[in-house]
C-alpha positions as CSV (number, residue, x, y, z in Angstrom):
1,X,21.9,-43.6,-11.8
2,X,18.6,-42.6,-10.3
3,X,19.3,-41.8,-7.0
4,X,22.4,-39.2,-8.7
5,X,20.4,-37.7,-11.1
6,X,17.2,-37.0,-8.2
7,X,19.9,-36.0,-5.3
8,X,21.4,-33.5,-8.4
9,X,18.2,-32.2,-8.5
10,X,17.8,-31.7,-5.0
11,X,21.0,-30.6,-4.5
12,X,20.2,-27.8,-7.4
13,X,17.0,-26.9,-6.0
14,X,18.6,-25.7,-2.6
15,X,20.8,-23.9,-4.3
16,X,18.8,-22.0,-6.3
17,X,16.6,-21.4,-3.3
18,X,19.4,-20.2,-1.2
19,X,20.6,-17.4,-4.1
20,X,16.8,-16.2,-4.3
21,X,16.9,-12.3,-2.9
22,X,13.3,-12.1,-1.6
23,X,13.0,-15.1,1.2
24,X,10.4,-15.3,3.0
25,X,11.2,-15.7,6.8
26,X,7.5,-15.9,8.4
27,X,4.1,-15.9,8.8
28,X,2.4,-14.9,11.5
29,X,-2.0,-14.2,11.9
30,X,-2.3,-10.7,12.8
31,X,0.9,-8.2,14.0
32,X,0.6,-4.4,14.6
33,X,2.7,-2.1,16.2
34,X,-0.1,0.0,18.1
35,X,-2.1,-1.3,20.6
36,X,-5.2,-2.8,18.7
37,X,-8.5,-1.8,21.1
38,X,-11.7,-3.9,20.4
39,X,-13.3,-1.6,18.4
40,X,-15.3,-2.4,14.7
41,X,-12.2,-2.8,12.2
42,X,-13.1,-3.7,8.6
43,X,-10.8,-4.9,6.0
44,X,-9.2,-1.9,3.8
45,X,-7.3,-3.4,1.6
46,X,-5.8,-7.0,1.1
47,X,-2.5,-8.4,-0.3
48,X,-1.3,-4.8,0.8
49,X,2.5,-5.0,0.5
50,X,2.6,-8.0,-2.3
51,X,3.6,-6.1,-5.6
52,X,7.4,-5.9,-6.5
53,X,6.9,-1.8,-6.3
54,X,4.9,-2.5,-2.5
55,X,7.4,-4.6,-1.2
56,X,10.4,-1.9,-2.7
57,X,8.5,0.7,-1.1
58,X,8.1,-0.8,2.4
59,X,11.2,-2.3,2.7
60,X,12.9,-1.2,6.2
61,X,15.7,-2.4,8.2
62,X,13.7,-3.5,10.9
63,X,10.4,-5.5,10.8
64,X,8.7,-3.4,13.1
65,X,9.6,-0.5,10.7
66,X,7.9,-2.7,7.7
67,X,5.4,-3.4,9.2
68,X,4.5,0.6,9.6
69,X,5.8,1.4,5.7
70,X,2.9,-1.8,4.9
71,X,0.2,-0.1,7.2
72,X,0.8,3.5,6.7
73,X,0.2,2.8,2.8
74,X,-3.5,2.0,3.1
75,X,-5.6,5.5,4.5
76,X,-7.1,4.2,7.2
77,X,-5.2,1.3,8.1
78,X,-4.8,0.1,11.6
79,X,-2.8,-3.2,12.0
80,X,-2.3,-6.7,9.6
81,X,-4.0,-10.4,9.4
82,X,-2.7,-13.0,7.5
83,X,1.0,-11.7,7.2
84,X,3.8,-12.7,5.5
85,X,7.2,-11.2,6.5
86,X,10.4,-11.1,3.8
87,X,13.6,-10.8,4.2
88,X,15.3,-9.0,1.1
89,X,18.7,-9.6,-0.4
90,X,19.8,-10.8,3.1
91,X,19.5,-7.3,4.7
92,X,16.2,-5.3,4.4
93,X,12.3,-6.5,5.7
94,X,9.2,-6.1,4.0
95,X,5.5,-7.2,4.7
96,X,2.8,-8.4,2.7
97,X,-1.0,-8.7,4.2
98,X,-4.5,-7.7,4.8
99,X,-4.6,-4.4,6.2
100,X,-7.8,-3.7,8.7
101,X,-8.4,-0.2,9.9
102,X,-11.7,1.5,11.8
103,X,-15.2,1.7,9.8
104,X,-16.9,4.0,8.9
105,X,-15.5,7.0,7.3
106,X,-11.8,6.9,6.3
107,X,-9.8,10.4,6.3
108,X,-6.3,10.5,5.2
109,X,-4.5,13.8,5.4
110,X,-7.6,15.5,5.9
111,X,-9.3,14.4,3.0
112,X,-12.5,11.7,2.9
113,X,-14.4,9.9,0.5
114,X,-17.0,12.7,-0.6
115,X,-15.2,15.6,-0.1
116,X,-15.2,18.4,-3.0
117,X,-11.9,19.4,-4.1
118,X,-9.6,21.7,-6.9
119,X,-6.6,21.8,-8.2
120,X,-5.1,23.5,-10.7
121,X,-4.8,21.9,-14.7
122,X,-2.6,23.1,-17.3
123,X,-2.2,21.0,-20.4
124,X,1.5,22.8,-21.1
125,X,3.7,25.2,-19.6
126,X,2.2,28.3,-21.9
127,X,-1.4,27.6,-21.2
128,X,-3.4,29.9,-18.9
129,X,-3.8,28.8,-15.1
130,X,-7.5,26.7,-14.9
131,X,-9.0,25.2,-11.9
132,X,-10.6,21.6,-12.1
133,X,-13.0,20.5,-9.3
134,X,-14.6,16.9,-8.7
135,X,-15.2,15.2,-5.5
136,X,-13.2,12.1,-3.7
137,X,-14.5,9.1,-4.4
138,X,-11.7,6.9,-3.5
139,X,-8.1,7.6,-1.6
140,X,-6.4,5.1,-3.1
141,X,-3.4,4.9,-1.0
142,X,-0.8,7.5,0.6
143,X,0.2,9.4,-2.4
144,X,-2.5,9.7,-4.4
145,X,-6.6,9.9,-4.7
146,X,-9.1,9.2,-7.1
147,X,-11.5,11.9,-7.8
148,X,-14.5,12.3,-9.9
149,X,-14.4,15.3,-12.3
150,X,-17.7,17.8,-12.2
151,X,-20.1,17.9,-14.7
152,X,-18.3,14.8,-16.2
153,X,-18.2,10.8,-15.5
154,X,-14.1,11.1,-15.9
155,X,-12.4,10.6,-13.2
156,X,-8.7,10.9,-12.5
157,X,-5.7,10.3,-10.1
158,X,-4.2,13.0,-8.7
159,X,-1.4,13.3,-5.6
160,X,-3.1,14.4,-2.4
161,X,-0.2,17.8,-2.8
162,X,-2.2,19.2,-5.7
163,X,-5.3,19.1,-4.1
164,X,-7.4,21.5,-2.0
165,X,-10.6,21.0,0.1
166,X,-13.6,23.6,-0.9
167,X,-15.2,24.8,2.1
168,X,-19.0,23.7,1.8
């Protein structure tokens, strides 16, 4: 009666595995789809790619393509260590690692840590036009960055669209 009830629970197990619609396929060290030169890389960002959102957002039909949606997330990033690749509801690729990219200072569409910037703030449609200026202190991935207001210790996320560099 044992051995039917612990093979029933095996058998159940492998089933329920086999319906799951993330599966991981692999692991591998480090993968990149650029040549990686010898130069001083730093860890950006780890667990890139692991939320349910990430892993929507970098899915691809191809791992090579994943692996590019994973990497081109993270400003700066270069190639990934420590990788896990996913194979999702038996037809799309994500990946999930530690994304290293160059030292020193990181620019993403132009923009770096530092920079001074405006945008433009309305709190409704009928207010009057107002420009808002901080500086980067953080580009927190490829859609938005976090900036520090002026004259203020607020500081707010705001899409790298809205955003323009002032000349120093």
């Amino acid at each position: 009666m044992k051995i039917k009830f612990i093979l029933g629970v095996f058998a159940l197990t492998i089933i329920m595995a086999s319906c799951s619609s993330t599966q991981q396929i692999g692991k591998v060290n480090m993968i990149s789809t650029r040549n990686v030169d010898s130069k001083n890389y730093v860890l950006i960002k780890t667990y890139a790619g692991s939320t349910t959102k990430e892993l929507k957002k970098s899915r691809a039909s191809s791992i090579e393509e994943a692996i590019n949606n994973t990497v081109k997330a993270v400003p700066g990033g270069e190639y990934l260590m420590n990788v896990a690749i996913f194979l999702i509801k038996g037809k799309y690729y994500a990946v999930q690692g530690d994304v290293y990219g160059l030292s020193g200072t990181i620019s993403y569409r132009g923009f770096v840590a530092g920079d001074k910037v405006t945008w433009e703030d309305r709190a409704s449609l009928f207010d009057k036009k107002q420009y808002v200026s901080g500086t980067i202190i953080s580009l927190k991935d490829d859609n938005t960055v976090i900036i520090k207001l002026d004259n203020s210790e607020k500081t707010v996320e705001i899409s790298y669209d809205k955003i323009s560099k002032i000349q120093k």
